[in-house]
N, C-alpha and C positions, 0 to 999 in steps of 0.2 A: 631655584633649586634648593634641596634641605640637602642634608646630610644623611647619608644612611646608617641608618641604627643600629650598630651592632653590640655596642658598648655601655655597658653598665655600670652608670657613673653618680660619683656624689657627687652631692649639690655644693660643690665648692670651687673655685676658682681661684688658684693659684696666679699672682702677678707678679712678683718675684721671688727670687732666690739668695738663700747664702749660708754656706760652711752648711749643717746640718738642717738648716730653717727653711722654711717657707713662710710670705704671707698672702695673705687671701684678699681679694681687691675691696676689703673694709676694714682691714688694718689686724687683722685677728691674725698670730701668729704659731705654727704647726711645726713639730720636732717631725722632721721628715726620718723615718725608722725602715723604709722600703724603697726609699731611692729609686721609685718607678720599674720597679723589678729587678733591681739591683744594675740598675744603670749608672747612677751616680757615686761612682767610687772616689772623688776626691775631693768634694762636696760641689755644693753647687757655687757655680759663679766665681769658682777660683778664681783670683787674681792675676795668675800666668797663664791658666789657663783659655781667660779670655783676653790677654794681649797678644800671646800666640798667634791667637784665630783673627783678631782684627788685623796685626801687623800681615798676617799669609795675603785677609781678603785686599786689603791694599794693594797688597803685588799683585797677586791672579788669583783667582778663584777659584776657574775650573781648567781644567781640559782632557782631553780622553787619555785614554794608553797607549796613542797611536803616534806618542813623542817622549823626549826622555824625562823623564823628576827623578832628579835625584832625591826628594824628599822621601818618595819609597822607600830607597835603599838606608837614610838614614834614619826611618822607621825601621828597619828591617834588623838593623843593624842593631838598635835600639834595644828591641824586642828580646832578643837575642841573647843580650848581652844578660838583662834582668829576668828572661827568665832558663839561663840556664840551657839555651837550645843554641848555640852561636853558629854551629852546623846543619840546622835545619834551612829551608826554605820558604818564602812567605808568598800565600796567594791572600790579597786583598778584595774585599766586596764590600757590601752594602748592609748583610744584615745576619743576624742567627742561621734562621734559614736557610741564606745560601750560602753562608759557609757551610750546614750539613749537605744541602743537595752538592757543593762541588766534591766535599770528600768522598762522598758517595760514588760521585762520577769518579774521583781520580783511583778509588781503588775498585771500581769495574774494571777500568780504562788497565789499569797494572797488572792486575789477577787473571783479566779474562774471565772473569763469571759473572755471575749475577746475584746470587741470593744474601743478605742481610742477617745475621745476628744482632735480636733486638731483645728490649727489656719490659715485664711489667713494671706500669707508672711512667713511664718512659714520655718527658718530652722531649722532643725536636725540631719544633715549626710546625709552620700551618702552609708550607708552601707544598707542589707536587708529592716528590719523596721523605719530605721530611715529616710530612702529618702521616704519613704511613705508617714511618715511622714510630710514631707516636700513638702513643696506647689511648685514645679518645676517639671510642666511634662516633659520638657526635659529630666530632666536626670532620669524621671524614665523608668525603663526597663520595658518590658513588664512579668517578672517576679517576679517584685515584685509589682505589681499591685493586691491590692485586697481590698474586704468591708469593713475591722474589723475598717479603719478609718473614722472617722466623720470631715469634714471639717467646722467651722462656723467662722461667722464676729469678726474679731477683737474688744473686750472690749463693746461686746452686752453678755450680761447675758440672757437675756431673751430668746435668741435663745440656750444658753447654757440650761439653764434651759428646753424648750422644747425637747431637745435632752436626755438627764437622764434617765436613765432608769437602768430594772437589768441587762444589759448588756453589762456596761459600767465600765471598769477596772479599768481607771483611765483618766485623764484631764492631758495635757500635753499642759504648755505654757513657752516660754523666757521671763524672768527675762528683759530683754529689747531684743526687735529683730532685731538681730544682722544685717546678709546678707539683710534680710528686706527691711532694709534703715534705723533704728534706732528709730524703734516705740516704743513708754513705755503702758505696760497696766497701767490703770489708778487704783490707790489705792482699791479705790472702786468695783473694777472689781476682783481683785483679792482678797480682802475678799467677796466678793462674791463668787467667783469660791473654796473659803476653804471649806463656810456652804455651799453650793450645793452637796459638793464632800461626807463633812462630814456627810448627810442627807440623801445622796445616795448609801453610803459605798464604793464609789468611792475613788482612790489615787490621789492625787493631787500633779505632778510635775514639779519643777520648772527646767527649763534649764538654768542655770547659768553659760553654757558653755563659751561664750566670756561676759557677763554682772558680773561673779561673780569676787573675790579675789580684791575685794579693788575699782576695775574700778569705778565704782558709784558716792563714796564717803563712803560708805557703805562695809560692806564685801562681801554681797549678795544687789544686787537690791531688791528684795520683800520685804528687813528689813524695807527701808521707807514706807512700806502699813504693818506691823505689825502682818505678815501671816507667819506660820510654815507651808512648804510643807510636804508631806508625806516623799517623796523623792527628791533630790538633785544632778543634774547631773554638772561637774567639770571637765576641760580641762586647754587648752589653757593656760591661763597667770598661771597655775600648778605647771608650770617645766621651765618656762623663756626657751622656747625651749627644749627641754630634754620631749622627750613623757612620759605621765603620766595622768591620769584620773581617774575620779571616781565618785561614788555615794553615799553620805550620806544618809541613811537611819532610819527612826524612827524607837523606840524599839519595837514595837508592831510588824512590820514586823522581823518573827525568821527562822533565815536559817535554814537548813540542809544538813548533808554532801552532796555534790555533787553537791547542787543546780545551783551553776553559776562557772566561771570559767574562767582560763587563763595562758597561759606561761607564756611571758613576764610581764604582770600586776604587780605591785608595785614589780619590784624586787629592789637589794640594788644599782644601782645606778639610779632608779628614785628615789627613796626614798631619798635619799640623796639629790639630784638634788631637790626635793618638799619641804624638810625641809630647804637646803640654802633659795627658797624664802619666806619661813612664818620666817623664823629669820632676812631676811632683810626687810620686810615689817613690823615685829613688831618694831627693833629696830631700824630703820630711818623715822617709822611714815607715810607711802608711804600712805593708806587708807585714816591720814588727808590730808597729800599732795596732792593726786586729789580731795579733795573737795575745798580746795583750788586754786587751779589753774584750777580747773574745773570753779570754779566761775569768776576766770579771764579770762580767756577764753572765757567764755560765754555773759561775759558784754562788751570783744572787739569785739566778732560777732556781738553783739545788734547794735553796732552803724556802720557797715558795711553797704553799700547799693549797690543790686543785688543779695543779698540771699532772696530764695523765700522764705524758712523756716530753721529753726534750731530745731534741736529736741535732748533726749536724756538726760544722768546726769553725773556727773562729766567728766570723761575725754575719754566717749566715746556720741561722739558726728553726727549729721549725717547733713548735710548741701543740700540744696535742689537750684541748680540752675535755671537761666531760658534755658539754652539748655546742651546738651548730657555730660555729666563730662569727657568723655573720653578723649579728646583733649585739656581738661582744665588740668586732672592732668598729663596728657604728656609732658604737656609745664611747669608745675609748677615743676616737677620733674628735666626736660634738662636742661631749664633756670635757675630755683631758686633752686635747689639741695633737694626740699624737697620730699620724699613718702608721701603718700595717698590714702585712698584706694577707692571700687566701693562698689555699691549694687545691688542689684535684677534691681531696678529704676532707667534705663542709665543716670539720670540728680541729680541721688547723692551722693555725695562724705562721705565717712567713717573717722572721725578723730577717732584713739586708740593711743597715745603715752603711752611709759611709765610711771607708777605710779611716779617716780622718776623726770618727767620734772621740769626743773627752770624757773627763771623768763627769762632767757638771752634766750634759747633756744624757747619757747615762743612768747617771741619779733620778735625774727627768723623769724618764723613761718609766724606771723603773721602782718612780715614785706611781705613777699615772697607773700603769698596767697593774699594782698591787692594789690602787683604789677599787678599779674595776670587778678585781678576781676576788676579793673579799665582799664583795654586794651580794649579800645572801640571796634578795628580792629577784636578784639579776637571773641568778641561777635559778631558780625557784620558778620565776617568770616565763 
């Protein structure tokens, strides 16, 4: 049996990990700058992070929802506390994805309706409702193609506003968008989009799938516009790798048995895995740390010349060239050993490092990326 090919990958092979590094199984050593789509928020191969996970799989490994863990609750609790929600409530999963497909379902399931406010650039997954979601007809199938979503202009209210109606379950936007190319809705836009939501009995969802857990400078991006979502969806930089997801939910929305659902979802060693990163993000300050070298970072792009735009907050940032990124971060990768990632927009480049980057790593970086952008030939080529 082979493998099915979906995936467009370099020729390189990572074998280990650590803090911002990687090496490649011939000893060549790589400033890891995208963290696997901003998965790795407190670098790789922490040291707490993997006694946690060894010391859990020692005890137990797995087992379903169908007994108690309290390691849930002291996730839950956890969560809570850092980021500012101690009164919400936590549905655990498996992935991006199904945290949007469940929020999906929980404010059909509250509202009683159906229809979807969505965003251009908008991603959300590649599962049923979430790639529908999602502004990429490519890879939508002809099956999951249907009405109940509303497409309108990014950080226009007013078109938001015209769309409202009683059939409208919930508003669903990214906390910053991500795949996108690294657009921010603007403050204003999203208290707007609360009193619309909240006028309309409409739920109002934030994807904070690669924008949440400290990336920002913040714990959630929205917290700089001062807006409580209904709901809260949660990935990615989760589990520092280690699958794990979920959705904060407000108290007013109240389960019942059976409502949602999942095997794998928070069992004891994502839990485990989710609670090493909220103890090492609280106790090494990782959240000020990208607002901090978010800000460095951002005032050594300002004086760079050949970036058409910079966009984004703390340490997720999206760089706008003048031709295709493809061949820029190819070369930036072979030549200067640094990763970087893509976007929807072939001409933009994706910075996520770890919450964790320093100042020396940094310098790195941003020695490496200055070689590349000053190659006349490169440009010219």
């Amino acid at each position: 049996m082979k493998l099915f090919d979906v995936y467009p990958r370099y020729d390189l092979e990572p074998v280990s990990g650590l803090g911002s590094w990687i090496w490649d199984q011939s000893g060549g050593r790589y400033l890891d700058f995208y963290g696997g789509h901003a998965v790795i928020s407190i670098g790789h191969s922490h040291p707490h992070y993997v006694d946690r996970i060894t010391t859990q799989l020692r005890q137990l490994g797995f087992y379903s929802n169908s007994v108690q863990m309290p390691i849930q609750a002291e996730l839950a609790m956890k969560l809570g506390k850092l980021s500012a929600y101690p009164d919400y409530q936590l549905f655990l999963c498996n992935s991006g994805a199904e945290a949007i497909e469940n929020a999906l379902k929980l404010a059909s399931f509250h509202t009683k309706r159906e229809k979807i406010i969505v965003f251009e650039r908008a991603f959300h997954g590649r599962t049923s409702l979430a790639v529908t979601a999602t502004d990429g007809k490519k890879i939508v199938a002809p099956i999951n193609i249907n009405d109940r979503f509303i497409r309108l202009p990014f950080n226009d209210l007013e078109a938001v506003s015209q769309q409202l109606d009683a059939s409208v379950a919930a508003v669903l936007i990214e906390g910053i968008q991500g795949v996108g190319g690294i657009h921010v809705p603007t403050d204003d836009f999203l208290r707007g989009l609360k009193t619309l939501c909240k006028q309309n009995g409409s739920l109002f969802i934030l994807d904070e799938i690669q924008s949440g857990y400290g990336r920002s400078g913040k714990f959630f991006s929205h917290q700089f516009a001062n807006v409580t979502p209904d709901l809260i969806t949660i990935a990615k930089g989760m589990g520092n790798g280690f699958p794990i997801a979920g959705v904060l939910i407000q108290p007013d929305v109240k389960p019942w048995s059976g409502m949602l659902g999942t095997t794998f979802g928070g069992n004891h060693l994502a839990c485990a895995a989710g609670l090493a990163v909220l103890e090492v993000i609280e106790t090494e300050k990782l959240i000020e740390n990208a607002k901090v070298m978010g800000e460095k970072l951002w005032g050594q792009l300002a004086l760079l010349e050949g970036l058409e735009v910079v966009r984004g907050r703390g340490l997720m940032v999206g760089l706008d060239l003048p031709v295709d990124s493809k061949s820029f971060r190819n070369k930036l990768l072979i030549d200067q050993k640094v990763f970087v990632g893509s976007a929807s927009n072939p001409n933009t480049i994706r910075l996520l490092p770890s919450l964790a980057l320093n100042d020396d790593e940094l310098l790195f970086f941003l020695s490496a990326f200055k070689s590349i952008l000053q190659d006349e030939s490169f440009f010219i080529g």
